[in-house]
C-alpha positions as CSV (number, residue, x, y, z in Angstrom):
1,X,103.2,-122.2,33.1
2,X,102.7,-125.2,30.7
3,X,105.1,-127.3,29.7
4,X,105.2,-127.5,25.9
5,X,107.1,-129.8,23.5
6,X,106.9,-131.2,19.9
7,X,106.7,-133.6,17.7
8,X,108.6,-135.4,15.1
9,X,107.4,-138.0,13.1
10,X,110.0,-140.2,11.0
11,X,106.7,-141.1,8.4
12,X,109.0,-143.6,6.3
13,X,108.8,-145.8,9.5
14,X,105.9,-145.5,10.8
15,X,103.7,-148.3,9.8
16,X,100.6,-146.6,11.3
17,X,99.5,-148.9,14.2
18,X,97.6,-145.6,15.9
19,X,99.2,-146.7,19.2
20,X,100.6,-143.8,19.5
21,X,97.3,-141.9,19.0
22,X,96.1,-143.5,22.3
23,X,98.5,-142.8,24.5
24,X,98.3,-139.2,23.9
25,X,96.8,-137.0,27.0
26,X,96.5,-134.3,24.3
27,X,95.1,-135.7,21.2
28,X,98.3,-134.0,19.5
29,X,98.2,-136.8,16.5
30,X,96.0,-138.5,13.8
31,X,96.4,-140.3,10.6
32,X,96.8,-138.9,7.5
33,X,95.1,-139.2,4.7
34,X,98.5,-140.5,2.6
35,X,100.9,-143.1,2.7
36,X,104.2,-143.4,3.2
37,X,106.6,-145.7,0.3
38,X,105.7,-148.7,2.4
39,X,101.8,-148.5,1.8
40,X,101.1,-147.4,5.5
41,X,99.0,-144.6,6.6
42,X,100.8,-142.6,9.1
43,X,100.6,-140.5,12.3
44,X,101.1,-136.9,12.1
45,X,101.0,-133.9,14.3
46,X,97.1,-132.5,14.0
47,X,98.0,-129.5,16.7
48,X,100.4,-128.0,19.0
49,X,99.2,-129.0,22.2
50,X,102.0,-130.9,23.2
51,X,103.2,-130.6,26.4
52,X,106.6,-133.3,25.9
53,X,105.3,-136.2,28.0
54,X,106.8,-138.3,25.1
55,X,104.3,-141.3,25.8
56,X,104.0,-141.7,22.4
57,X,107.9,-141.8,21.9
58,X,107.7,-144.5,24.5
59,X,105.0,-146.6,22.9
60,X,105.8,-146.5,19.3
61,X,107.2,-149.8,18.3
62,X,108.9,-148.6,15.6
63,X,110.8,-145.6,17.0
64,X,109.2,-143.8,14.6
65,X,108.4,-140.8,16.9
66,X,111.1,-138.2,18.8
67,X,109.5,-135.6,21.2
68,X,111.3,-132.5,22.3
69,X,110.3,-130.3,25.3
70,X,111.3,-126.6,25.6
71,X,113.4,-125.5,28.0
């Protein structure tokens, strides 16, 4: 059975470095195509692949990002 988790993206502090879009095994985020009040583009959740590794929690240097994982 997969493990599967998700995603939450706090966009107002994301300043939308991408890191986090590397360090994904899943390719889970992107960028979007807005910004946030602060002028920076920022990640968001492009599909439910997630499988809760949090390695994107981890690298963000803005704790922008909080993963869950399902029980």
């Amino acid at each position: 059975m997969a493990k599967k988790g998700d995603v939450v993206i706090q966009i107002e502090k994301c300043k939308g470095c991408e890191i986090c879009l590397a360090s994904c095994p899943q390719s889970v985020l992107g960028m979007s195509d807005k910004v946030n009040s602060k002028g920076f583009k920022y990640a968001v959740k492009v599909n439910s692949a997630c499988t809760g590794c949090a390695n994107c929690a981890v690298i963000c240097p803005d704790a922008a990002i909080t993963v869950y994982r399902e029980k």
